[in-house]
C-alpha positions as CSV (number, residue, x, y, z in Angstrom):
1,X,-8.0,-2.8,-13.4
2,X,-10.5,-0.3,-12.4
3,X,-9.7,2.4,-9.7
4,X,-11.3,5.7,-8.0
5,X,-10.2,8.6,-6.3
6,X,-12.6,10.4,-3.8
7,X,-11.9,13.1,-1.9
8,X,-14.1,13.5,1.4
9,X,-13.3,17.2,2.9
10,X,-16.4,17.1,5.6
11,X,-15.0,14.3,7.0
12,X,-11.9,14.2,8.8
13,X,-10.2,11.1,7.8
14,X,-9.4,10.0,4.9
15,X,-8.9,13.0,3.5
16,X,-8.7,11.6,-0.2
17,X,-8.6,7.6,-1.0
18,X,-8.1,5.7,-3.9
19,X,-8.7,1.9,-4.7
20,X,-7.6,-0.1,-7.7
21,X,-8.0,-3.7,-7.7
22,X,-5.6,-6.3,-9.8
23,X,-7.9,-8.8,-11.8
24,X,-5.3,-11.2,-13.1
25,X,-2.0,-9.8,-11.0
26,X,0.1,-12.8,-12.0
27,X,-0.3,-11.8,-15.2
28,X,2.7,-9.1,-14.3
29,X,2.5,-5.1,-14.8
30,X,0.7,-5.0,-11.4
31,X,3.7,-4.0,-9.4
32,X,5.0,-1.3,-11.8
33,X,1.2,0.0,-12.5
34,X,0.7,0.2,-8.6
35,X,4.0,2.3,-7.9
36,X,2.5,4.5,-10.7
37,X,-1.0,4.4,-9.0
38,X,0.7,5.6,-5.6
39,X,2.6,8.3,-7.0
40,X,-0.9,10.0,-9.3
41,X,-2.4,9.8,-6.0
42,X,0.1,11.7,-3.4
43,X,0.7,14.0,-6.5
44,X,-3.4,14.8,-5.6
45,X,-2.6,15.5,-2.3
46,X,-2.1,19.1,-2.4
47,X,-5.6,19.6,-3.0
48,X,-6.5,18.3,0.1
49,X,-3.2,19.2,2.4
50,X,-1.3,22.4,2.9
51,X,1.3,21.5,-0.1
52,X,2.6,18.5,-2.1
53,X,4.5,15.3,-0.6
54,X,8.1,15.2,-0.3
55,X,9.8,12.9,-3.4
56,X,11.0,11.0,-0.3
57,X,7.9,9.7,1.4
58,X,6.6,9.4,-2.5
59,X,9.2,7.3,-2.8
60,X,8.8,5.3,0.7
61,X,5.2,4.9,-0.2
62,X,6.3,3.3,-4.1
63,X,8.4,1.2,-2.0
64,X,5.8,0.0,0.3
65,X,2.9,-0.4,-2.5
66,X,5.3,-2.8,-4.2
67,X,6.5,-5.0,-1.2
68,X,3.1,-5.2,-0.2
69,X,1.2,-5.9,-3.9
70,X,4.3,-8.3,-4.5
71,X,3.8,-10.6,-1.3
72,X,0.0,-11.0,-2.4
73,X,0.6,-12.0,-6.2
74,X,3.3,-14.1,-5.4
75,X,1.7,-15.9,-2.2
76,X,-2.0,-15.8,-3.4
77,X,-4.4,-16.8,-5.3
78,X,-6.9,-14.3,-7.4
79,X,-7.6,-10.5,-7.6
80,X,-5.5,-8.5,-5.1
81,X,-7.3,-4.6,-3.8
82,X,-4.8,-1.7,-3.0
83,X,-6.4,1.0,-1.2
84,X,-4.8,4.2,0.1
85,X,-5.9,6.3,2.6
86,X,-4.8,10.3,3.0
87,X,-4.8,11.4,6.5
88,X,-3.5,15.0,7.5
89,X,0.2,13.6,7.6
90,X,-0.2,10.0,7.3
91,X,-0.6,7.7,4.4
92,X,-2.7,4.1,5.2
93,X,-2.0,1.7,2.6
94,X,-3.9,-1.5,2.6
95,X,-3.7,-4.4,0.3
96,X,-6.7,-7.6,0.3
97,X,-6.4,-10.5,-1.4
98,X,-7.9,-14.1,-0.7
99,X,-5.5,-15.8,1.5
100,X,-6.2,-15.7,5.3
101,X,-2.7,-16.8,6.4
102,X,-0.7,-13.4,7.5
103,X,2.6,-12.7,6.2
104,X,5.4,-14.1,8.6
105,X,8.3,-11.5,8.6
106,X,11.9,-13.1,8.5
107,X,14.8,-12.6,10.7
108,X,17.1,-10.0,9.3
109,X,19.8,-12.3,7.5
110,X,21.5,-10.1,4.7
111,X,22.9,-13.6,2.9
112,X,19.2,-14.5,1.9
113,X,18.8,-12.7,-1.6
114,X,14.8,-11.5,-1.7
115,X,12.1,-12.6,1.2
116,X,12.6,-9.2,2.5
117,X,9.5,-7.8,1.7
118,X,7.8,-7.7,5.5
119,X,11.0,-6.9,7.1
120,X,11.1,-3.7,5.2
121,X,7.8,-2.5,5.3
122,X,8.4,-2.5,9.4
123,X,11.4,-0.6,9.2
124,X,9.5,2.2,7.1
125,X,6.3,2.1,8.2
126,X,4.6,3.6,11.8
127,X,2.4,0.3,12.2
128,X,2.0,-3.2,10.1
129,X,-1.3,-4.6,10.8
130,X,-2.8,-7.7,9.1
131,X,-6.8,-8.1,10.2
132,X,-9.5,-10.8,9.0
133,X,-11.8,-9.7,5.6
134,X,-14.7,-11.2,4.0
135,X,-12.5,-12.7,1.7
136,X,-9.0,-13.0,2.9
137,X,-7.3,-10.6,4.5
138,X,-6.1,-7.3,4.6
139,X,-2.6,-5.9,5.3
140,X,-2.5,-2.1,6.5
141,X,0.6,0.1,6.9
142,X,0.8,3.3,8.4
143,X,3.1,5.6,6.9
144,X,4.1,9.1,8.1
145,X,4.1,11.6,5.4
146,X,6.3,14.1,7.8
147,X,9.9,14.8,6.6
């Protein structure tokens, strides 16, 4: 695992961002260590915003981290990168991995036990984007840090 946090006050966004990737993600520990990765970094944004992050979007962004870093070690091969982006009241969260094919979101059936992942992500998140990478892909969400 290696990871970086930068913060870039000249320029107007991001605001602070932080990558770690996931060498060997199937390995396991990559879901709990990226929750734990999310939360060090909003608890660094009052140094760049006007005061900390409410325990609720913290725990909205934990909750997106792991739905997203799940769907690419369990439908992918290889390393997987989650990056987050801090705008003035807006958290980007992007994972990459290797596989170009973009997650297909389910219909809403609340029988089916897991495969939930996508569905929730849009019902939390201001935008779900997936867009081509060198390697892969990348999936963004946009995540409002307002109350």
């Amino acid at each position: 695992m290696t990871d970086a946090i930068t913060a870039e006050r000249a320029v107007p966004e991001p605001l602070l961002s932080a990558g770690v990737v996931y060498g060997d993600a199937s390995r396991g520990g990559a879901i709990a260590s990226a929750r734990a990765f999310t939360a060090e970094f909003l608890a660094a944004a009052p140094a760049v915003l006007h005061g900390p992050v409410g325990d609720e979007r913290v725990e909205i962004a934990q909750l997106v981290v792991s739905e997203l870093v799940t769907n690419a070690i369990r439908h992918t091969d290889g390393p997987c990168r989650l990056l987050l982006e801090l705008g003035h009241d807006v958290l980007e969260i992007s994972v990459f991995d290797q596989e170009d094919a973009a997650p297909v979101p389910r219909g809403h059936d609340p029988r089916r036990i897991g495969q939930h992942g996508v569905e929730i992500v849009v019902a939390v998140c201001e935008s779900l984007t997936v867009e081509p990478a060198p390697e892969g892909k990348r999936v963004r969400a946009r995540l409002s840090l307002l109350p």
